[in-house]
ZAGUTOR-185006 format. One record per residue: residue in one letter; x, y, z of N, C-alpha, C, CB in turn; residue number from 1. Coordinates in nm, 3 decimals, m for minus. Each point is the difference from the previous one (the first is absolute). Glycine has a CB too. Layout:
ZAGUTOR-185006
{residu a	n_u X	n_v Y	n_w Z	ca_u X	ca_v Y	ca_w Z	c_u X	c_v Y	c_w Z	cb_u X	cb_v Y	cb_w Z	num NUM}
...
end
This chain:
ZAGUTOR-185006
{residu x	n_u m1.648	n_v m3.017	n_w 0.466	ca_u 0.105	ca_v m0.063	ca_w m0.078	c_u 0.089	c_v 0.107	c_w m0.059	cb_u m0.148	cb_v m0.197	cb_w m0.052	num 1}
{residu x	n_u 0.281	n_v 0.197	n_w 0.042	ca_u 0.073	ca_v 0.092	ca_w m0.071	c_u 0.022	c_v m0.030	c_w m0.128	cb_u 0.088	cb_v 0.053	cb_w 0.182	num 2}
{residu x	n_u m0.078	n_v 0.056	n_w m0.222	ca_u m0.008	ca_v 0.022	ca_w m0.145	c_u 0.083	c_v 0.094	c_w m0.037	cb_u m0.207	cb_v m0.060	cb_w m0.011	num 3}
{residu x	n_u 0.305	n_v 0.098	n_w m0.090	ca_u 0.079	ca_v 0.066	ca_w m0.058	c_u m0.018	c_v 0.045	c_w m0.148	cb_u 0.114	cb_v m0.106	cb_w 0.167	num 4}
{residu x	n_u m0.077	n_v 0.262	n_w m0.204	ca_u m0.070	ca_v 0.040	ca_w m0.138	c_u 0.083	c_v 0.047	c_w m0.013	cb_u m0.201	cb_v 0.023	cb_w m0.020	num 5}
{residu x	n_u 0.262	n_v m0.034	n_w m0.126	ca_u 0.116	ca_v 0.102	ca_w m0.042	c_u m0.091	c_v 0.095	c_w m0.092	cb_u 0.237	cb_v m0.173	cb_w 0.000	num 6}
{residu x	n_u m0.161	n_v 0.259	n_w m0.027	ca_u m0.037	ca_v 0.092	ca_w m0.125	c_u 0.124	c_v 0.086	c_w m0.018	cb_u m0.266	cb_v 0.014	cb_w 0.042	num 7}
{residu x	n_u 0.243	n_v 0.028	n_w m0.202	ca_u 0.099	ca_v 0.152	ca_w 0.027	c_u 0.090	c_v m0.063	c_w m0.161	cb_u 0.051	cb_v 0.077	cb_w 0.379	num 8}
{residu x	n_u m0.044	n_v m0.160	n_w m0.410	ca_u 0.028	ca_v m0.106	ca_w m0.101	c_u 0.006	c_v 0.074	c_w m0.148	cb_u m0.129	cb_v m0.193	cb_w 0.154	num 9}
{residu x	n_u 0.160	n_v 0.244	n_w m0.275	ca_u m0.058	ca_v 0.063	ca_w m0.132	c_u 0.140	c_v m0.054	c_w m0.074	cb_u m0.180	cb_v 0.252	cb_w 0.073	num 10}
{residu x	n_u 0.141	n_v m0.171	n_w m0.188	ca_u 0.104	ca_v m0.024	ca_w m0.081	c_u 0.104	c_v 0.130	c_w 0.009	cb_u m0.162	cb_v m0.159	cb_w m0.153	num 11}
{residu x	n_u 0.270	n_v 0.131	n_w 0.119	ca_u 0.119	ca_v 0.133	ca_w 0.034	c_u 0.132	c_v 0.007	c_w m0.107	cb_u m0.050	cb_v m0.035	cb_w 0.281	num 12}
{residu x	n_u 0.107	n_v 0.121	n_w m0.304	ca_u 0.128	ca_v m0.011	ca_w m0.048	c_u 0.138	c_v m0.021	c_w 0.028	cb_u m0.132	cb_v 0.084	cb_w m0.064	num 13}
{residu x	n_u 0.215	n_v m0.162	n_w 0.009	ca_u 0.132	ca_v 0.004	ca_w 0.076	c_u 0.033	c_v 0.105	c_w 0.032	cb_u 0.070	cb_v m0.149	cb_w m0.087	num 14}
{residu x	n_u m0.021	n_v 0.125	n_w 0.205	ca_u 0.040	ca_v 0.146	ca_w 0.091	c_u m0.133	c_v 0.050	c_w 0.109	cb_u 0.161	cb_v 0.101	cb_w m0.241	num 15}
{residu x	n_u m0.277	n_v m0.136	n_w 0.211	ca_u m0.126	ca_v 0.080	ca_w 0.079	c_u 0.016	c_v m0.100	c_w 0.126	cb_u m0.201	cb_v 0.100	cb_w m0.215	num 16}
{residu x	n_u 0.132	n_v m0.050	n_w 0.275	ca_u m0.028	ca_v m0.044	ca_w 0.171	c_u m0.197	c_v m0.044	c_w m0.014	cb_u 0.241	cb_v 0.241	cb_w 0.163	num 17}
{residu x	n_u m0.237	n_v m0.326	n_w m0.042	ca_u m0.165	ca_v m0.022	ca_w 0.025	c_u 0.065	c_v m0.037	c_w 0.160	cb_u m0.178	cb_v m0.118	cb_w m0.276	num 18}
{residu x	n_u 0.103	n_v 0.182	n_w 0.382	ca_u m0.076	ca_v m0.077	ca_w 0.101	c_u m0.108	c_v m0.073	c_w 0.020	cb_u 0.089	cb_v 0.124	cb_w 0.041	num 19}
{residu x	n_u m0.090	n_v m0.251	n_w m0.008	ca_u m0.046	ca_v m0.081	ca_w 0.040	c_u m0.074	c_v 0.007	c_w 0.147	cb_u 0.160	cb_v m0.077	cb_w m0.167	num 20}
{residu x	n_u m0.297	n_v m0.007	n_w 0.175	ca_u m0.036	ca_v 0.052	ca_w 0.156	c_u m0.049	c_v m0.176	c_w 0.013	cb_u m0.109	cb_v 0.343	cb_w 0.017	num 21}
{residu x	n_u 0.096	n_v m0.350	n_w 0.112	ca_u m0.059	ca_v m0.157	ca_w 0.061	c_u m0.117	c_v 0.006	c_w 0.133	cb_u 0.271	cb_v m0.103	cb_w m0.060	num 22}
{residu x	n_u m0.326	n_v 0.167	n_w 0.035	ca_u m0.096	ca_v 0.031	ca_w 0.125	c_u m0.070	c_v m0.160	c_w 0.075	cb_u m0.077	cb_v 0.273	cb_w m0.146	num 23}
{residu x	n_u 0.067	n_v m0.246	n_w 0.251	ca_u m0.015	ca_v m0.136	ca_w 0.083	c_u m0.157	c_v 0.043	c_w 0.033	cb_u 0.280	cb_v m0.070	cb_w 0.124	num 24}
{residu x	n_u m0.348	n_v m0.086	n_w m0.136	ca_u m0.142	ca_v 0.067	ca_w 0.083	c_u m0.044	c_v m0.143	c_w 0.095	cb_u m0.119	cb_v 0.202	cb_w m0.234	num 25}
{residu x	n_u 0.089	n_v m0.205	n_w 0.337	ca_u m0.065	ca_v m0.079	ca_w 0.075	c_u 0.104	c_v m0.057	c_w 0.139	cb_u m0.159	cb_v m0.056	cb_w m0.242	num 26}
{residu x	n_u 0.270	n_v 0.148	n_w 0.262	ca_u 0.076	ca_v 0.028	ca_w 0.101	c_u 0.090	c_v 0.109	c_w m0.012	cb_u m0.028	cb_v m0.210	cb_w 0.042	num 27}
{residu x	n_u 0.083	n_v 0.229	n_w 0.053	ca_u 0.123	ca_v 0.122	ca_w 0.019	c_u 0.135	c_v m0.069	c_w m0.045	cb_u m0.114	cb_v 0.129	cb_w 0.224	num 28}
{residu x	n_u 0.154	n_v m0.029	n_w m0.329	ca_u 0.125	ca_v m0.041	ca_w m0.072	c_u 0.087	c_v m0.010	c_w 0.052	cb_u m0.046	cb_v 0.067	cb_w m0.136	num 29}
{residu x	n_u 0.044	n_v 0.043	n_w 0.330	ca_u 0.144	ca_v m0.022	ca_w 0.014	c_u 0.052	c_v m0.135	c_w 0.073	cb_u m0.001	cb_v 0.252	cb_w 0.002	num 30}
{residu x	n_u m0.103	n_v m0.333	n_w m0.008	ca_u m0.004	ca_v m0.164	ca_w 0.047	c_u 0.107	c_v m0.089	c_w m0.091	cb_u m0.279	cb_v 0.017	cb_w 0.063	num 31}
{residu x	n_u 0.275	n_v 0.077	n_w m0.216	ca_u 0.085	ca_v m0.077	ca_w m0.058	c_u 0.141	c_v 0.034	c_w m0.122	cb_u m0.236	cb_v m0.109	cb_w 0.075	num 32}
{residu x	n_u 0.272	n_v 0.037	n_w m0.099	ca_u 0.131	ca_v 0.004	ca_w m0.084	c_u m0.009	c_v 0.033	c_w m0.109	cb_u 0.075	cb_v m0.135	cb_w 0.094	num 33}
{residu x	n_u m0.093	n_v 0.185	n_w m0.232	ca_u m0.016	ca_v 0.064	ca_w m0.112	c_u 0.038	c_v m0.042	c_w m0.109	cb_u 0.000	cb_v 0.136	cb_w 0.115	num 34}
{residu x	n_u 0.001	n_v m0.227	n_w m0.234	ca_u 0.149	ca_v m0.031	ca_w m0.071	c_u m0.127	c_v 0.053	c_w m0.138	cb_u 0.234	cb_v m0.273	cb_w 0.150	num 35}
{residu x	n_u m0.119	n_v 0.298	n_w m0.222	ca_u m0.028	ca_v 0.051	ca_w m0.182	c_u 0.051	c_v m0.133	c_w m0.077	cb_u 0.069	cb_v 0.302	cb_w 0.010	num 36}
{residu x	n_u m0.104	n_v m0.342	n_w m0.067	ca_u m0.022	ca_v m0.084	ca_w m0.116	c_u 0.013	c_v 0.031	c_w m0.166	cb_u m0.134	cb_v m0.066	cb_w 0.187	num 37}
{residu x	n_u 0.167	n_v m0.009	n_w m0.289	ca_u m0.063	ca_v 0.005	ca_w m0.133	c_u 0.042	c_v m0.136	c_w m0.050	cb_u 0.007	cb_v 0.263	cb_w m0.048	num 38}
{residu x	n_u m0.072	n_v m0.264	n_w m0.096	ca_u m0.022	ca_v m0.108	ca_w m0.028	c_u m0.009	c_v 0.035	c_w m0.183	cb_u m0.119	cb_v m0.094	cb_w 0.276	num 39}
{residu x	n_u 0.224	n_v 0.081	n_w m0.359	ca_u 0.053	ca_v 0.041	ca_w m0.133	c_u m0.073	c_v m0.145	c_w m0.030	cb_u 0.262	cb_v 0.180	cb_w m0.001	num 40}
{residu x	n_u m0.335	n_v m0.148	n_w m0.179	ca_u m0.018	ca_v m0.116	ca_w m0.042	c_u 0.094	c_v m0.080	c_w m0.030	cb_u m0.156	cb_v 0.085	cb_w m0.050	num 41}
{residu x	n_u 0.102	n_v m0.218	n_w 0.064	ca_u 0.117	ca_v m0.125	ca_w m0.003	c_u 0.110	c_v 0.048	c_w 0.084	cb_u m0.043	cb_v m0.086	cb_w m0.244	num 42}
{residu x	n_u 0.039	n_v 0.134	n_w 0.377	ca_u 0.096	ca_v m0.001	ca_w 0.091	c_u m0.086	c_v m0.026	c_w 0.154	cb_u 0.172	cb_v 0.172	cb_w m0.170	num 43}
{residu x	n_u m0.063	n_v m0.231	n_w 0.213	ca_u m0.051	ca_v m0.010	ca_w 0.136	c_u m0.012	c_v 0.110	c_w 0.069	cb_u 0.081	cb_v m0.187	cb_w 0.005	num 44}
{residu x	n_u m0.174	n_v 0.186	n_w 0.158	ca_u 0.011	ca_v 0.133	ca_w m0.006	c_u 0.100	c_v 0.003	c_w 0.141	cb_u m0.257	cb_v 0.085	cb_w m0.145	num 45}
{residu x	n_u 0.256	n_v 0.067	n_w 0.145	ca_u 0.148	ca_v 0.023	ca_w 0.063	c_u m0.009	c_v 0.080	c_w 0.091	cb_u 0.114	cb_v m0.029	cb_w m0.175	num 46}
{residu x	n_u m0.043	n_v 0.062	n_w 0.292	ca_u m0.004	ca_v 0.088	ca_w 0.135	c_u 0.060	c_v 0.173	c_w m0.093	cb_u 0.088	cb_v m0.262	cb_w 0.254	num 47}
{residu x	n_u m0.220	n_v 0.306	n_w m0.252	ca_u 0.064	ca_v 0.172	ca_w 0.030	c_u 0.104	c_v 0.071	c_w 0.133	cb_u m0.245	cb_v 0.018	cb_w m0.109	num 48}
{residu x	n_u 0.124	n_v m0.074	n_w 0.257	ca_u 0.062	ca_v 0.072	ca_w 0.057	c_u m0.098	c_v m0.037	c_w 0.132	cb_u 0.120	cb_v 0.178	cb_w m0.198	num 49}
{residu x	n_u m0.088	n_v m0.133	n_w 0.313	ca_u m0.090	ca_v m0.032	ca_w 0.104	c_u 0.010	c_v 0.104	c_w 0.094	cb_u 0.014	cb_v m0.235	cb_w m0.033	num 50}
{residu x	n_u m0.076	n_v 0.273	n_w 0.121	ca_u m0.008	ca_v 0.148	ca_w 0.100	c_u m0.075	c_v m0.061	c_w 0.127	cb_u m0.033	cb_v 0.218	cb_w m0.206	num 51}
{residu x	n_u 0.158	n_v m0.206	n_w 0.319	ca_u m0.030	ca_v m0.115	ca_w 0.169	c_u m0.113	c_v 0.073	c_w 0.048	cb_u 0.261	cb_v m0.075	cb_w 0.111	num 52}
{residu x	n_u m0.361	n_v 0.028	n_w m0.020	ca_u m0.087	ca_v 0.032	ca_w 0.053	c_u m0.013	c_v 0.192	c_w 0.068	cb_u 0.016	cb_v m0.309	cb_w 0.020	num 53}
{residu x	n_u 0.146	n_v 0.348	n_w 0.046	ca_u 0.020	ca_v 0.123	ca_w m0.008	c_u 0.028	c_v 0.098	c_w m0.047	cb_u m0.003	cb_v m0.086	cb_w 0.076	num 54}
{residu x	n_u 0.032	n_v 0.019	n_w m0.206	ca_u 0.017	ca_v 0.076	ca_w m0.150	c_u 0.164	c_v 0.087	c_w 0.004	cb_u m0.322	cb_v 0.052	cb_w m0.028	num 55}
{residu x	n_u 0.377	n_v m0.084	n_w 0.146	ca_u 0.138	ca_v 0.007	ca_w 0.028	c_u 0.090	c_v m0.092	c_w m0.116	cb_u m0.072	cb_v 0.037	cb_w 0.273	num 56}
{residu x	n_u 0.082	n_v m0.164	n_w m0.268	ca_u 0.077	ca_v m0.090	ca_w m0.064	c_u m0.051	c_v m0.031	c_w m0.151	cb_u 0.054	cb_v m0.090	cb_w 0.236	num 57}
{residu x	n_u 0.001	n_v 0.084	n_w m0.366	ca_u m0.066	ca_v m0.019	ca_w m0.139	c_u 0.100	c_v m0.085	c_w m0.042	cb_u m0.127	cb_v 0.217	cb_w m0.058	num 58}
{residu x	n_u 0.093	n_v m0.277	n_w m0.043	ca_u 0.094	ca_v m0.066	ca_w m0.064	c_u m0.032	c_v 0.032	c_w m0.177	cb_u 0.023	cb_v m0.195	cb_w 0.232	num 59}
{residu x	n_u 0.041	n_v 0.189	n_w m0.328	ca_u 0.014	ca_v m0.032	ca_w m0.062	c_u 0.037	c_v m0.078	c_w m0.147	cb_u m0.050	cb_v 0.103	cb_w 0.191	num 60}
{residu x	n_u 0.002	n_v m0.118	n_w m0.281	ca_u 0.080	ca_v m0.128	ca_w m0.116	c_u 0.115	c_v 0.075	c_w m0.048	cb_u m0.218	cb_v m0.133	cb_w m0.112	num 61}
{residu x	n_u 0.338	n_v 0.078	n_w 0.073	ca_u 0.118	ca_v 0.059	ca_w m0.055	c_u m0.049	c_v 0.069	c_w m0.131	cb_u 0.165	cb_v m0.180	cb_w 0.106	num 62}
{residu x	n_u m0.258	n_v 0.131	n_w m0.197	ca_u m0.085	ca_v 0.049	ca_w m0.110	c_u m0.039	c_v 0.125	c_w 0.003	cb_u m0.070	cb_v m0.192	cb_w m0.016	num 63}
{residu x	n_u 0.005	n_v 0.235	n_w 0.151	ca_u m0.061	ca_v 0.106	ca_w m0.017	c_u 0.091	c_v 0.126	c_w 0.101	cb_u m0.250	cb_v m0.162	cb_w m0.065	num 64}
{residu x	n_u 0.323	n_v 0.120	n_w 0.151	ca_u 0.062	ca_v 0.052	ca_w 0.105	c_u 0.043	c_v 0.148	c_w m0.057	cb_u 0.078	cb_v m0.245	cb_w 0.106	num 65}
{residu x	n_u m0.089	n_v 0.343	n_w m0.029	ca_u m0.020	ca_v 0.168	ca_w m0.071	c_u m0.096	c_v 0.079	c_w m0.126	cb_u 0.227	cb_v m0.051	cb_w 0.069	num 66}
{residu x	n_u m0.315	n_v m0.060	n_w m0.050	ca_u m0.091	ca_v 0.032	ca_w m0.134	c_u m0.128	c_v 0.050	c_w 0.079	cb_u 0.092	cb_v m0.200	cb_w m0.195	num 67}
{residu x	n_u m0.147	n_v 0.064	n_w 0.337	ca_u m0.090	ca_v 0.024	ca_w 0.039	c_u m0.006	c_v m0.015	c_w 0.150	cb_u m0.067	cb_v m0.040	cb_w m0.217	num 68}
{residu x	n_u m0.066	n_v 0.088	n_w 0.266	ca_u 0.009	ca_v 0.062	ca_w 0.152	c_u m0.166	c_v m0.062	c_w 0.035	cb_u 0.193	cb_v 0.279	cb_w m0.025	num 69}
{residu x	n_u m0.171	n_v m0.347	n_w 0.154	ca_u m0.089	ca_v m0.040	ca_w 0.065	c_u m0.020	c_v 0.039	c_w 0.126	cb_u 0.024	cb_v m0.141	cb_w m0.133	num 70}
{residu x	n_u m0.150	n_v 0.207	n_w 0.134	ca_u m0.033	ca_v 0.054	ca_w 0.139	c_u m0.137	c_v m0.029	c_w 0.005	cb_u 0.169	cb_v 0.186	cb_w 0.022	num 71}
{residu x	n_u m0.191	n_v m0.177	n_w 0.150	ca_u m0.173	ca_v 0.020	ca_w 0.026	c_u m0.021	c_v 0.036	c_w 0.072	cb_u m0.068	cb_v m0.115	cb_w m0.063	num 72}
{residu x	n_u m0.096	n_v 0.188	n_w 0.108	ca_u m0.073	ca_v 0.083	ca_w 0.067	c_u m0.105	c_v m0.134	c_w 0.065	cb_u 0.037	cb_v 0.267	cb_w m0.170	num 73}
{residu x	n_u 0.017	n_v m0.305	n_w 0.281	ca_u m0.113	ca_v m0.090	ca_w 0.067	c_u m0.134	c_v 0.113	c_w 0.054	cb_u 0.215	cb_v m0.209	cb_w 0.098	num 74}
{residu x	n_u m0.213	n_v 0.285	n_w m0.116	ca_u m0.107	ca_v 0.038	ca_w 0.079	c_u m0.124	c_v 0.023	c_w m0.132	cb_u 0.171	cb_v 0.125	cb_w 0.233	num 75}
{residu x	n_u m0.088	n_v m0.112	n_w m0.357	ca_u m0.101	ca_v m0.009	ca_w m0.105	c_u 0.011	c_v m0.162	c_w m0.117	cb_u 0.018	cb_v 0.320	cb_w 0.025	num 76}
{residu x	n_u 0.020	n_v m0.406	n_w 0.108	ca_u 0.008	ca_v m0.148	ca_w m0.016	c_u 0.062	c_v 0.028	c_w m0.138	cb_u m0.211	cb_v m0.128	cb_w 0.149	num 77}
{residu x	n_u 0.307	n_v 0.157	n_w m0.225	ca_u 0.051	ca_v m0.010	ca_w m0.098	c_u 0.160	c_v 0.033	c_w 0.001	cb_u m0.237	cb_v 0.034	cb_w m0.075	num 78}
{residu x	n_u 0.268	n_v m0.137	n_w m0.062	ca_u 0.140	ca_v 0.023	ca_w m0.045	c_u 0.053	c_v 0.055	c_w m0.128	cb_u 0.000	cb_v m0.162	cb_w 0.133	num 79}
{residu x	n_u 0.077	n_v 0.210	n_w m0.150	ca_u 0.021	ca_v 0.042	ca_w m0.130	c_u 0.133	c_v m0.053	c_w m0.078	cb_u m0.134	cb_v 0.197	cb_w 0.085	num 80}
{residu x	n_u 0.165	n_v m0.241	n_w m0.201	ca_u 0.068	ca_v m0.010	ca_w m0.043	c_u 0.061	c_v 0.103	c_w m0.139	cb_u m0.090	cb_v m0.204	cb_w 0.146	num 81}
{residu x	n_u 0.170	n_v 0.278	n_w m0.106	ca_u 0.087	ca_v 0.076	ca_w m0.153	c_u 0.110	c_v m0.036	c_w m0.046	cb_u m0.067	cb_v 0.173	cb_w 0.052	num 82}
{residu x	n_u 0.004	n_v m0.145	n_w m0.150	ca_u 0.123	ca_v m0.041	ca_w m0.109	c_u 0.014	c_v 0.131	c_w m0.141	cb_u m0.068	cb_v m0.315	cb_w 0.059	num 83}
{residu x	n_u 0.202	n_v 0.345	n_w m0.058	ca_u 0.061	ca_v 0.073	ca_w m0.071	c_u 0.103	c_v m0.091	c_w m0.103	cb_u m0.043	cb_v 0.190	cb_w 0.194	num 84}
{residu x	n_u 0.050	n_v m0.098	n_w m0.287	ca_u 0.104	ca_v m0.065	ca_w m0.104	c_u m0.042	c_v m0.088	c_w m0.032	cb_u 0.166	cb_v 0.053	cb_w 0.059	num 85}
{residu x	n_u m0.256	n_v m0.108	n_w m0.157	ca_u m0.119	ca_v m0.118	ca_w m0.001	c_u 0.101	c_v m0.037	c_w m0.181	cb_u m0.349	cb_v 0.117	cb_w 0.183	num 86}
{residu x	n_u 0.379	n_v m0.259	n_w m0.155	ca_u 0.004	ca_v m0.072	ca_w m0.117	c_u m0.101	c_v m0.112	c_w m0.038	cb_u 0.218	cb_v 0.062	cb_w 0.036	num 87}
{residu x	n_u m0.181	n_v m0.070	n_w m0.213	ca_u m0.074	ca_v m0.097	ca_w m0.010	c_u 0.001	c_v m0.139	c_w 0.028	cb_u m0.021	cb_v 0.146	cb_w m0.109	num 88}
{residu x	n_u 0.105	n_v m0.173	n_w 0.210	ca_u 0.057	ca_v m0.122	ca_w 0.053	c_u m0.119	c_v m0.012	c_w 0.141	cb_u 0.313	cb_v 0.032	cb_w m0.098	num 89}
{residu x	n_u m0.357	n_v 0.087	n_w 0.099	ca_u m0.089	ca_v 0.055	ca_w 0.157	c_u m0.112	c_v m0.068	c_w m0.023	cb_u 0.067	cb_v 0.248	cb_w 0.053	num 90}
{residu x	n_u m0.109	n_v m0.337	n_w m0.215	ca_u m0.163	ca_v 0.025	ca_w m0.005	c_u m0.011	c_v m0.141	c_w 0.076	cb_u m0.082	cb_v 0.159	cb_w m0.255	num 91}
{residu x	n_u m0.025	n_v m0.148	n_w 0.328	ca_u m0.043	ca_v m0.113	ca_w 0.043	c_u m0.143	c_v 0.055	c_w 0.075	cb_u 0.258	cb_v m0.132	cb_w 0.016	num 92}
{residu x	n_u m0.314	n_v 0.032	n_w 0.081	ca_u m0.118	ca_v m0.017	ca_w 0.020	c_u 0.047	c_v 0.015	c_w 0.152	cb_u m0.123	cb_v m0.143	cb_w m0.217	num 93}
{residu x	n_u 0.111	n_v 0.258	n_w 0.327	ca_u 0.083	ca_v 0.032	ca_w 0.107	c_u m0.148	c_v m0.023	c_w 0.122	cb_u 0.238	cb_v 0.206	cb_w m0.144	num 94}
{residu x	n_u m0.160	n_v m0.329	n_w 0.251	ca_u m0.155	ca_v m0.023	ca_w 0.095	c_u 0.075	c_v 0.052	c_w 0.101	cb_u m0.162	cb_v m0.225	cb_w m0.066	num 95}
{residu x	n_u 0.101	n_v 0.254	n_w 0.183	ca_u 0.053	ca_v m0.031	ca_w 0.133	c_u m0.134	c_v m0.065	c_w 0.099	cb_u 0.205	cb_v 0.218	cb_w m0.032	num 96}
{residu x	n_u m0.034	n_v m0.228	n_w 0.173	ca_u m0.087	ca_v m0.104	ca_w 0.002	c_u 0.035	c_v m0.017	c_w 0.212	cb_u 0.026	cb_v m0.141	cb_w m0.354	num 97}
{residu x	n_u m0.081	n_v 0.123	n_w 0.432	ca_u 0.012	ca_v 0.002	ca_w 0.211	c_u m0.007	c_v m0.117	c_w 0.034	cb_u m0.127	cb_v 0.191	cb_w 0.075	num 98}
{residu x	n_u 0.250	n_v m0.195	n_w 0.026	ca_u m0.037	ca_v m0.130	ca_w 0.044	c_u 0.099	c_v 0.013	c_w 0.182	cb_u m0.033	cb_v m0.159	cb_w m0.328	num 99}
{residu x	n_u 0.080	n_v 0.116	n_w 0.391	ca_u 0.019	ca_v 0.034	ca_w 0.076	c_u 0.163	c_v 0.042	c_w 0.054	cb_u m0.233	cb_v m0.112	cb_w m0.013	num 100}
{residu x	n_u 0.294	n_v 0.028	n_w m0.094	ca_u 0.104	ca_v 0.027	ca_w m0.031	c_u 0.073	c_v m0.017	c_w m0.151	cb_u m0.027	cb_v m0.036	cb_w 0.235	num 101}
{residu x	n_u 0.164	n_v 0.050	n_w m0.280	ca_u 0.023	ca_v 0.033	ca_w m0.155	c_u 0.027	c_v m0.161	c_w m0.009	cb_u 0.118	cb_v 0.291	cb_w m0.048	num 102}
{residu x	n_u m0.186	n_v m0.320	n_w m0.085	ca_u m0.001	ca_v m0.150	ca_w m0.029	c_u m0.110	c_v m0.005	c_w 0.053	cb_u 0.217	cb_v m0.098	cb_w m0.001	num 103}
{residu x	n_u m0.302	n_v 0.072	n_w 0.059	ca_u m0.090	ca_v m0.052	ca_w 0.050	c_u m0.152	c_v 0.102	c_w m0.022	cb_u 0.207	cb_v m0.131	cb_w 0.161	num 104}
{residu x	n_u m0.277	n_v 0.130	n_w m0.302	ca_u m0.082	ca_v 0.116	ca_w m0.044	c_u m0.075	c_v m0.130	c_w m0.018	cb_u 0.115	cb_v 0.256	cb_w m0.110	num 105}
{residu x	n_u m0.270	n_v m0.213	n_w 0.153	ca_u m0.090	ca_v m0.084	ca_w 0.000	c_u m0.136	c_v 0.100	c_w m0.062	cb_u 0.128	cb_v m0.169	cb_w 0.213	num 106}
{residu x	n_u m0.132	n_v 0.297	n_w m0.210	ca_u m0.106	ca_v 0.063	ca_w m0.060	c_u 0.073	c_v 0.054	c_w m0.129	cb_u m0.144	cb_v 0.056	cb_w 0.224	num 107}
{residu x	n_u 0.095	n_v m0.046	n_w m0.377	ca_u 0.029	ca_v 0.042	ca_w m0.108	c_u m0.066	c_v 0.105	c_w m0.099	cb_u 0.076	cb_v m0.197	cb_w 0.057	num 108}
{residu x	n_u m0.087	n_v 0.318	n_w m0.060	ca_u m0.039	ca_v 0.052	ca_w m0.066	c_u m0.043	c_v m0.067	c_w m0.154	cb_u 0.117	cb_v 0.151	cb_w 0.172	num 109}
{residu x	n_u m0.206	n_v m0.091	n_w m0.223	ca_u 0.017	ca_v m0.052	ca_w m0.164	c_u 0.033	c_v 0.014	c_w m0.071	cb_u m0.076	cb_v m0.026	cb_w 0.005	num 110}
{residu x	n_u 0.177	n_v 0.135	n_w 0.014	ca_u 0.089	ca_v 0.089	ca_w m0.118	c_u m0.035	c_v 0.073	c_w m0.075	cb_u 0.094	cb_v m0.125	cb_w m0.007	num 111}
{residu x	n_u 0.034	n_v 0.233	n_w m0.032	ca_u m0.040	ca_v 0.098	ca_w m0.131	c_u 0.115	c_v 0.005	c_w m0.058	cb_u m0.172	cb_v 0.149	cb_w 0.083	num 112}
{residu x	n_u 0.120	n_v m0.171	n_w m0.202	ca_u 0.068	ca_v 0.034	ca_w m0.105	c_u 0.127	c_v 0.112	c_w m0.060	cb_u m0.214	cb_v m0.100	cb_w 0.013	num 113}
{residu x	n_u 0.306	n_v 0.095	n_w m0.016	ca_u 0.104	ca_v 0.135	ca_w m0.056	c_u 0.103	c_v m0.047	c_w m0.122	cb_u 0.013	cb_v 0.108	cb_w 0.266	num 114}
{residu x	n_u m0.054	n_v m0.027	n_w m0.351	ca_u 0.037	ca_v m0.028	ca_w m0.146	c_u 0.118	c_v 0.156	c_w m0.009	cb_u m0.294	cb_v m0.159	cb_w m0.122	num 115}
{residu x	n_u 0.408	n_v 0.091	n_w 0.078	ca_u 0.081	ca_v 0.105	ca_w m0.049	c_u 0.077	c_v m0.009	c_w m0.137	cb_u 0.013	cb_v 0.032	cb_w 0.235	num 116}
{residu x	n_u m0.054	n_v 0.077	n_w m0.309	ca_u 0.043	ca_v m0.012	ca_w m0.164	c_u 0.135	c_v 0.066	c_w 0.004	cb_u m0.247	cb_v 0.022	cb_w m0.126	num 117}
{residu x	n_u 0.318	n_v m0.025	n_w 0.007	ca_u 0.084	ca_v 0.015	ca_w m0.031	c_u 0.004	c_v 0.136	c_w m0.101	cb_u 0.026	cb_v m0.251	cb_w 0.072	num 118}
end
């Protein structure tokens, strides 16, 4: 069964950076599509960003667009997500999440946490 783990998550200051990681276990990642997630209390949650199966094509949210960078290493079944220039607008609860194509994510990490003070 696949399964997805984020980590990499802490608390930071406006302005600091954290990478984020999503390691896949119980197939080969490069089977699938990648997307970043979060989820602000009392907000819905919202598309970070997504990275295509060849890690050629990315997309991301107008929100975060030049802040952060999504790449991955299928051969160490993982993705990473960075983020620089971190506000406190950033804090939320950040999952990701494979599925076979964007929109269509059927395995979910459980998320981690990223808190940014002011």
């Amino acid at each position: 069964q696949v399964q997805v783990v984020e980590s990499g998550g802490g608390s930071v200051q406006a302005g600091g950076s954290l990478r984020l990681s999503c390691i896949c276990f119980g197939d080969t990642l490069s089977n699938f599509v990648v997307g970043w997630f979060r989820q602000a209390p009392g907000k819905e949650r919202e598309s970070v960003g997504f990275i295509g199966v060849s890690g050629i094509f990315k997309s991301y949210a107008d929100s975060m667009k030049g802040r952060v960078t999504i790449s991955r290493d299928d051969a160490a079944n993982t993705v990473w997500l960075q983020m620089n220039s971190l506000k406190p607008e950033d804090t939320a609860v950040y999952y990701c999440a494979v599925g076979a194509r964007n929109g269509e994510y059927d395995r979910w990490g459980q998320g981690t946490q990223v808190t940014v003070s002011s």
